[in-house]
KEDOMAR-159059 format. One record per residue (C-alpha): residue in three letters; x, z, y. Coordinates in pm, whole numbers, padded with zeros to 5 digits, always signed. Layout:
ALAXZY;...
***
This chain:
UNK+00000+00000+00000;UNK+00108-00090+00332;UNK+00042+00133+00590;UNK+00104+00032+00983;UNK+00255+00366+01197;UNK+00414+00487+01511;UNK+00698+00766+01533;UNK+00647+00967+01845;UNK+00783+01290+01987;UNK+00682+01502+02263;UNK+00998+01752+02339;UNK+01140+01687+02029;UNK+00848+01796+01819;UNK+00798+01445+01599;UNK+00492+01283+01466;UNK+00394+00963+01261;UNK+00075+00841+01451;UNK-00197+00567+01293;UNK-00557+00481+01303;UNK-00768+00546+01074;UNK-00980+00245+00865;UNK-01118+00247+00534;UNK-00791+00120+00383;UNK-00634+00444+00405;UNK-00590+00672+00108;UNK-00871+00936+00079;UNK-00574+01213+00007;UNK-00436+01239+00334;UNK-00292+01548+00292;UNK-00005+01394+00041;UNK+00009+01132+00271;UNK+00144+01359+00500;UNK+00329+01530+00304;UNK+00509+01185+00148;UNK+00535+00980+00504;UNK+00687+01370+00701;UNK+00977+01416+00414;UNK+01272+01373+00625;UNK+01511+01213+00291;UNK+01216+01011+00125;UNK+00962+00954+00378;UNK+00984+00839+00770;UNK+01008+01233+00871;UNK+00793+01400+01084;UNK+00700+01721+01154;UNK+00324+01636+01117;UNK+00087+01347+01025;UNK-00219+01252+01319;UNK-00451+01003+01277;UNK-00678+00870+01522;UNK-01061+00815+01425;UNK-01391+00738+01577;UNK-01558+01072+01742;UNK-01948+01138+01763;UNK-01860+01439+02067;UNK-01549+01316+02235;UNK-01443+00964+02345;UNK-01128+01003+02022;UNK-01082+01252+01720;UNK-00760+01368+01641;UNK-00726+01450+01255;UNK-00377+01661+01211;UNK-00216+01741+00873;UNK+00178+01964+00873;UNK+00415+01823+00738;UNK+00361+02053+00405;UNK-00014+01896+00396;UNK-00216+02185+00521;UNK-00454+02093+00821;UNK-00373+02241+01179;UNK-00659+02311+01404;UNK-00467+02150+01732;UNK-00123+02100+01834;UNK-00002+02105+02151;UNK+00331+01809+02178;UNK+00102+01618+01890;UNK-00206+01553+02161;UNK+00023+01475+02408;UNK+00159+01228+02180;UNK-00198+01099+02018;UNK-00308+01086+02377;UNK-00037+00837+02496;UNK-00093+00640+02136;UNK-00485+00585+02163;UNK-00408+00465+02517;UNK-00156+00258+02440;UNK-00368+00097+02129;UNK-00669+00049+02387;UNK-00878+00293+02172;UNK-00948+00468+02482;UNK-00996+00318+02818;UNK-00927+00537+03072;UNK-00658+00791+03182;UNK-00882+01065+03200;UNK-01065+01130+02801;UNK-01149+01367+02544;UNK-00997+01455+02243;UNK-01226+01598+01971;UNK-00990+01865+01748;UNK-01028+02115+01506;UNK-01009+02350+01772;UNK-01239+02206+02016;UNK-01222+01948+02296;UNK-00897+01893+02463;UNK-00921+01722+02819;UNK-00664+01517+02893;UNK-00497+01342+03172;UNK-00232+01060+03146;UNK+00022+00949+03445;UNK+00163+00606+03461;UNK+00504+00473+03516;UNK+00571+00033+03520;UNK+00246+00057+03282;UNK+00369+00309+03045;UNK+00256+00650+02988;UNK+00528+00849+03113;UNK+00328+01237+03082;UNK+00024+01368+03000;UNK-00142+01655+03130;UNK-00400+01906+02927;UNK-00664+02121+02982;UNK-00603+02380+02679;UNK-00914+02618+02730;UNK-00898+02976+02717;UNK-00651+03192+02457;UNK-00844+03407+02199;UNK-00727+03738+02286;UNK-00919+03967+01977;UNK-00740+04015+01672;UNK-01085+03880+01469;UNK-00966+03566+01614;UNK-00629+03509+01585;UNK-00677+03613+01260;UNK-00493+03964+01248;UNK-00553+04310+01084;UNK-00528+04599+01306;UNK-00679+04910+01398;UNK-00679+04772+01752;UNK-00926+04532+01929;UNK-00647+04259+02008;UNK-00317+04253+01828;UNK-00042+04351+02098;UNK+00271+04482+02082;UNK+00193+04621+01730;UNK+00453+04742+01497;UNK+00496+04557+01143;UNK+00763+04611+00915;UNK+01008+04280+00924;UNK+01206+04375+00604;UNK+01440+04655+00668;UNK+01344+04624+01070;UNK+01016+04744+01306;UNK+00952+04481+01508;UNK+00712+04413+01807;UNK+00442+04143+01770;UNK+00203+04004+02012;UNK-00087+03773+01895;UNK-00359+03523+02030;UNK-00477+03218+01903;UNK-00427+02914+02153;UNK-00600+02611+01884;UNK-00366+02800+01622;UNK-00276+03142+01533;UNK+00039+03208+01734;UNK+00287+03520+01707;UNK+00515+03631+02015;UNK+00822+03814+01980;UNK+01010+03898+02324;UNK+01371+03903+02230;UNK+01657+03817+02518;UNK+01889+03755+02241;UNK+01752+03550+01981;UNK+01969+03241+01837;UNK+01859+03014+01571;UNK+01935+03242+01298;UNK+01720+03448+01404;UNK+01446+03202+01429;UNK+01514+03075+01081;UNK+01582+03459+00915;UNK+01270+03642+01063;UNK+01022+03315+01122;UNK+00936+03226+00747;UNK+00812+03685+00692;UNK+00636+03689+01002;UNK+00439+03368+00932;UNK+00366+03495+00563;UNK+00325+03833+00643;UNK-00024+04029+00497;UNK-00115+04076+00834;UNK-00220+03732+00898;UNK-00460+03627+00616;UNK-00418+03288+00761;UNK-00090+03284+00799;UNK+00117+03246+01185;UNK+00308+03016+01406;UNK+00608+03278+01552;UNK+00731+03215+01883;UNK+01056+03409+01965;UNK+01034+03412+02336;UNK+01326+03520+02590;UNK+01207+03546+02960;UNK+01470+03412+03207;UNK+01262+03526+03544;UNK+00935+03484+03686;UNK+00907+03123+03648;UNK+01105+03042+03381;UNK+01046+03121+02966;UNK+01279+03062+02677;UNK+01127+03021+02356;UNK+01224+02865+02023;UNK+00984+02865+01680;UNK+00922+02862+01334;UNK+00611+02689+01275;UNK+00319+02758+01052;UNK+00333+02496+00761;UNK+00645+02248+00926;UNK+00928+02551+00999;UNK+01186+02560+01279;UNK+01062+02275+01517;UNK+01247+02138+01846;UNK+00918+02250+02038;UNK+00542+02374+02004;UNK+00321+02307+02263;UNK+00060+02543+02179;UNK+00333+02811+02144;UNK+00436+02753+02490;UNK+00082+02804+02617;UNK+00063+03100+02402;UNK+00408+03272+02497;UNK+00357+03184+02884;UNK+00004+03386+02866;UNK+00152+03664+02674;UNK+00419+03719+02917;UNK+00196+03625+03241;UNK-00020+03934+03052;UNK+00267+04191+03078;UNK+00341+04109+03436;UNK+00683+03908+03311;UNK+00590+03558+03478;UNK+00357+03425+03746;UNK+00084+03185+03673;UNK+00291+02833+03654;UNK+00629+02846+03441;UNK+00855+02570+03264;UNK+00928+02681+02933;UNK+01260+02572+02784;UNK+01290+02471+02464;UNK+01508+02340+02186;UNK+01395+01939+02250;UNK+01288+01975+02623;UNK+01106+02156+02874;UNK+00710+02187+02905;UNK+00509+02283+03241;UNK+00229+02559+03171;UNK+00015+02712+03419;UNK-00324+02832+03409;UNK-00590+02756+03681;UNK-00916+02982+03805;UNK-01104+03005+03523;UNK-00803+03158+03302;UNK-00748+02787+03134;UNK-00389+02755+02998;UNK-00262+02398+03110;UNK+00017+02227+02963;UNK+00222+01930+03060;UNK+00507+01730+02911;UNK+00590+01396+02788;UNK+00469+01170+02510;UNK+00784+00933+02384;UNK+00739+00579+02144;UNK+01018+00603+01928;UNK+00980+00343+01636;UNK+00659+00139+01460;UNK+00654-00020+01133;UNK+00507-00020+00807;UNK+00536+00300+00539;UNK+00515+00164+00200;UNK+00296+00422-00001;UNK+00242+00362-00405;
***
């Protein structure tokens, strides 16, 4: 089977991109899994695949690269946005996105007839702990105390489209990242499991953060991570309410306006097209 893709990134975090028709096989979940191998498939850190929408003007469907389903992710819309635009399966710069997690509202700038960023309206974070998922004692999950191995460590929860797990360490390096990432996003206290954000706050307006994502491991960026480590810190009084976070592949722009809506903004890069051959 011959199967017609884009390769995309958005700060680093990759993506094969298609569209969906009938010709597509029904387990898209291997799919994923097969086309995001980074030694026998095109490598990715997730699979999204654009289809018709009965409540927005373009569904996203996203798969991690291990085959589980996400809910939303943040550098992936940016990058599905650009795509659908690009494709003409959208016509305007201003459209929704129907996700898992509810509409996304998006917003795409233009450079010599290119999409050069795109800009979206996020919603609200889930604050309660019944949300995130998390089991606590407590209405919302903040700054609670789990066992980390031999170690107590802080976390800080919310769900921003996914589940999403702060820790606010200055000194954190990638072996951290990779050595404490994999318990915290399997730990019992997350029945459906985490994204972990190790976050490292520079000064008011600027965030360092690097993660370990839920079902695709240590990525170059997460956009909903971003949103989710900017409101954590804008919570404790750490930032003000527009920061660039910094991460491994780049550097997003999240703010929130009036109504408490986290906004992120970043770019949305074509990096290859072809043809996957799938048996």
């Amino acid at each position: 089977m011959k199967i017609k893709f884009k390769k995309m990134h958005g700060a680093g975090n990759d993506f094969v991109v298609m569209t969906f028709s009938q010709d597509l096989p029904k387990d898209l979940a291997s799919l994923a899994q097969n086309m995001c191998h980074r030694r026998f498939g095109i490598g990715a850190d997730g699979l999204m695949v654009a289809a018709p929408s009965e409540t927005a003007d373009i569904k996203m469907i996203f798969y991690n690269a291990d085959g589980t389903v996400a809910e939303m992710c943040g550098n992936g819309v940016r990058c599905f946005s650009k795509y659908v635009f690009e494709e003409k399966l959208v016509d305007s710069k201003t459209f929704v996105v129907e996700t898992l997690a509810g509409p996304q509202y998006i917003t795409l700038s233009e450079k010599n007839g290119s999409v050069s960023g795109v800009r979206v309206v996020m919603g609200k974070a889930q604050l309660y702990a019944k949300d995130v998922p998390a089991i606590t004692s407590h209405d919302m999950f903040e700054d609670e105390s789990v066992q980390i191995g031999k170690d107590e460590i802080l976390l800080t929860s919310m769900r921003v489209g996914v589940p999403h797990t702060m820790i606010f360490d200055p000194s954190f390096t990638d072996e951290t990242v990779r050595s404490i990432g994999p318990s915290v996003e399997k730990h019992d206290v997350f029945p459906e499991n985490t994204n972990v954000n190790f976050v490292h706050i520079i000064d008011k307006q600027t965030i360092r953060m690097a993660t370990w994502e839920r079902g695709a491991g240590a990525t170059l960026a997460c956009g909903t991570g971003a949103c989710a480590a900017f409101y954590a810190a804008y919570r404790k009084s750490l930032v003000g309410d527009k920061v660039t976070v910094k991460v491994p592949g780049g550097e997003l722009e999240i703010s929130k306006n009036d109504k408490d809506e986290i906004i992120m903004e970043g770019n949305a890069v074509r990096v290859a097209e072809g043809y996957y051959y799938y048996e």
